[in-house]
C-alpha positions, 0 to 999 in steps of 0.5 A, spaced: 165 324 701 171 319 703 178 323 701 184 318 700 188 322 697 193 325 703 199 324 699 197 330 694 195 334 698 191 335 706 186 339 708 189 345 712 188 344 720 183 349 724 189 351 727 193 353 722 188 357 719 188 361 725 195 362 726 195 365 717 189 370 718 191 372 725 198 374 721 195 377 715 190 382 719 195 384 725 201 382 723 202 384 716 208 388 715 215 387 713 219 383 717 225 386 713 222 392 716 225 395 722 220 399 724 215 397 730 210 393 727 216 391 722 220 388 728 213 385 731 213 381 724 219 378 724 219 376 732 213 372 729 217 370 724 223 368 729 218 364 732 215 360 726 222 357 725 224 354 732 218 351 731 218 349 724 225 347 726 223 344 732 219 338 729 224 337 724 230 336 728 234 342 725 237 348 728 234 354 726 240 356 722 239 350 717 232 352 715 231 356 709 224 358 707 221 356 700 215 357 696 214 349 696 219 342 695 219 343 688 223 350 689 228 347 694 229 341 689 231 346 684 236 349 690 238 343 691 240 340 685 242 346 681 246 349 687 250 343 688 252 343 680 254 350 681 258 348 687 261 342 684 263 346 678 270 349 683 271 341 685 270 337 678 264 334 681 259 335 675 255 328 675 248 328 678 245 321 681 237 321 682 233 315 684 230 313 676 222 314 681 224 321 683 217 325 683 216 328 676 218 335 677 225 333 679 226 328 674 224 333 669 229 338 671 234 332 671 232 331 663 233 339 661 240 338 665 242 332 661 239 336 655 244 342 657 250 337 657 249 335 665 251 327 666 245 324 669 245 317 672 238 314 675 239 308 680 234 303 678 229 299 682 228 293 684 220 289 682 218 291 689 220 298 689 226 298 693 232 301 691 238 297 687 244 297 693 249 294 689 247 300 682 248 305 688 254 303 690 256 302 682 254 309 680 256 314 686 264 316 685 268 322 686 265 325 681 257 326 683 256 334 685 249 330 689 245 324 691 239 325 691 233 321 693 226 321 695 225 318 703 219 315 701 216 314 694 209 318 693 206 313 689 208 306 692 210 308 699 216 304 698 221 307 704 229 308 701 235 306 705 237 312 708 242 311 713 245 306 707 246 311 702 249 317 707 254 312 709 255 312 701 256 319 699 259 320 706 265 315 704 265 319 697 265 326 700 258 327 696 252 331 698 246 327 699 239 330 698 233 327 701 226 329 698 222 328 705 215 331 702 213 324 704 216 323 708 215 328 714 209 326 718 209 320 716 216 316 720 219 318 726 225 322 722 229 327 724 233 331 719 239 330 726 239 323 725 238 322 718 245 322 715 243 328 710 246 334 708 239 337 705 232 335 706 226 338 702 219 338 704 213 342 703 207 344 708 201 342 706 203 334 706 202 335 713 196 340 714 199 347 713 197 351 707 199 351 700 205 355 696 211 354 703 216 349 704 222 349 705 231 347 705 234 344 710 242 345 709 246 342 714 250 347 718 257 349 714 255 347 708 256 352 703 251 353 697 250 358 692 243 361 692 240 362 686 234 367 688 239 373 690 237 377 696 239 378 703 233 375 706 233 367 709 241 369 711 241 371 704 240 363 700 234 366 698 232 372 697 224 375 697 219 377 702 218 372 706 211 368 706 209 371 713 202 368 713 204 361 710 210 360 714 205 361 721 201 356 717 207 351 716 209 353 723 202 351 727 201 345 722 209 342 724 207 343 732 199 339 732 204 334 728 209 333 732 204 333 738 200 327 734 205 324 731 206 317 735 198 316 735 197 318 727 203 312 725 200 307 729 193 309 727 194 309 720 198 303 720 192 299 723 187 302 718 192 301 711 192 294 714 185 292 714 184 296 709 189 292 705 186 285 707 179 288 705 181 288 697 186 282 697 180 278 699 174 281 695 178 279 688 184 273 687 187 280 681 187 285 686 194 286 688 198 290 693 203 293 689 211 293 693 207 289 699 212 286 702 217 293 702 218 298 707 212 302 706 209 309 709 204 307 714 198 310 709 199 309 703 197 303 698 198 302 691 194 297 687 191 295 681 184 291 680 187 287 675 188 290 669 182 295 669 184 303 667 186 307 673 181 312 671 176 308 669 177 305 676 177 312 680 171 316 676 167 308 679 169 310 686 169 317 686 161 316 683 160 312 689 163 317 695 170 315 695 176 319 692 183 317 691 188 318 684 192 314 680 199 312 680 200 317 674 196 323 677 203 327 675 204 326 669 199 328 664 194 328 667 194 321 668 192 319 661 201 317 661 203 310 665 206 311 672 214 311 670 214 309 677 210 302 676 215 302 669 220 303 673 219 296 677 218 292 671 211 293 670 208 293 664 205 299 660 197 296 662 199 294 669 202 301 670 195 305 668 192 301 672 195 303 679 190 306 683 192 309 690 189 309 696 193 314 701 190 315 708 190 321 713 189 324 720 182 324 719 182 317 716 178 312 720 175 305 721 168 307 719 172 311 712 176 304 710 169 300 712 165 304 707 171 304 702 171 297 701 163 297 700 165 302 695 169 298 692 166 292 692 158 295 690 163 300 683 170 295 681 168 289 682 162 288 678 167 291 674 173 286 675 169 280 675 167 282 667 174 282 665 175 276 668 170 273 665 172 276 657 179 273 659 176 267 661 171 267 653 
């Protein structure tokens, strides 16, 4: 089975397996515990942040552990509108193609009687500068966008929208989840004054990530507790944090080699499927994109019906709908670009890994060739009658 579907999620590197079972079978105590295997757990886990810290370019001090992405969107966003209340700041402003979680988290907001702006999009995918700029005012408690967009690819103009919110004294909060390990970025350098990001987007184990939160910063914890220098309270995931560790350092070593490699195969994977049909088209193919990701449609051909045809023939990808409804709802990123309805369930994403090679992109064409095809060239006989 060829997996293209890495932007979900990675297989756990061999690595990080180790390093979690060593932590769950020899160093399995308390690391608030202050007697010796206690002490010898929270050296572990000492080691584990310069190492996570290293690789994303923050001091330790800035790093604080979390469940996954998704909770630390949570402390970003809800931390910021608590923080902004003393200030006057109580409007929030959000990419309109943020990842569903937080975009669902802004609809209960704005339920709750939150202000909520979305910064639109243009066709291919880039976000709308000059709506940007219009929207972000002294009165937003966070900016917050998404580094790179899990569907399409589509980079945002980071150093951009820092000097934005620099100039307006607002926060600015990136969701580096697709990010992280697929552009040379370091949190030092980006501008921001939080970044969110999950571990197994890049090889580590589920259910850890983690809040980056610039020295100095201020921000209410929503979790009470005194662990995680007291923003985040709870027993710290040992096991998992290990994992993320040893997933950050095999990353940081491989980093250089893995986007010059992923680059070449998305091309030739790209050049292979524009050439087999004239409607196959490369969704935002002239944007600044992540070096593996493809968002595409075969004309208008269910995503689904599309996806069960290549996974039946040894190849497995999602849709650009994979986190909404199961995928039965069309992808409100596509939407978001002027697609149409029909057009936005019909977006199929190829995303590329590690493991990826030119035999996997070889036979992936195959695959589409011998399964969706047979299956584009009926559509566009029907259209034709």
């Amino acid at each position: 089975m060829i997996y293209l579907d890495h932007n979900a999620t990675t297989q756990p590197a061999p690595q990080a397996v180790q390093e979690m079972l060593d932590a769950l079978t020899r160093v399995w105590a308390n690391p608030s515990s202050v007697h010796a295997p206690g002490q010898a757990a929270r050296r572990l886990l000492v080691d584990a942040r310069a190492r996570v810290s290293a690789f994303i370019g923050c001091q330790p001090a800035e790093l604080v552990f979390t469940s996954g992405a998704t909770e630390a969107n949570h402390i970003a966003v809800l931390g910021a509108l608590a923080r902004g209340k003393a200030l006057g700041r109580t409007r929030l402003v959000l990419s309109a193609v943020e990842h569903p979680g937080l975009l669902a988290l802004a609809e209960r907001l704005r339920g709750e009687g939150t202000p909520v702006d979305l910064i639109p999009v243009r066709a291919d995918g880039q976000l709308d500068r000059a709506a940007a700029r219009a929207l972000v005012g002294r009165d937003v408690a966070l900016l917050s966008v998404m580094g790179a967009n899990n569907e399409t690819g589509v980079l945002m103009p980071l150093a951009e929208l820092a000097a934005l919110a620099q100039a307006h004294e607002v926060p600015f909060h990136v969701d580096a989840t697709q990010l992280v390990g697929k552009q040379a970025l370091r949190f030092d350098a980006s501008g921001a004054d939080l970044w969110s990001l999950s571990a197994h987007k890049l090889h580590g184990p589920k259910g850890v990530g983690a809040l980056v939160l610039k020295k100095g910063l201020a921000w209410p914890s929503l979790q009470a507790g005194r662990q995680e220098r007291g923003r985040r309270g709870g027993t710290e995931n040992l096991p998992g944090i290990v994992g993320f560790a040893a997933a950050a350092e095999m990353a940081t070593a491989t980093l250089a080699d893995d986007l010059a490699r992923m680059l070449a195969l998305r091309e030739q994977l790209e050049a292979g499927l524009l050439a087999l049909h004239h409607d196959v088209v490369v969704v935002s193919a002239a944007a600044p994109r992540l070096p593996n990701t493809v968002c595409l449609r075969f004309g208008v051909l269910d995503a689904e019906q599309v996806l069960n045809k290549l996974e039946r023939a040894g190849v497995v990808a999602s849709s650009g709908a994979a986190c909404t409804a199961a995928g039965t709802q069309p992808s409100h990123v596509l939407l978001a670009m002027g697609a149409s309805r029909d057009e936005a369930k019909a977006s199929v994403r190829l995303s590329l890994g590690r493991e990826t090679t030119t035999d996997d992109i070889t036979q992936t064409l195959a695959a589409v060739r011998r399964a969706v095809l047979p299956l584009m060239q009926a559509e566009h006989q029907a259209v034709e009658a």
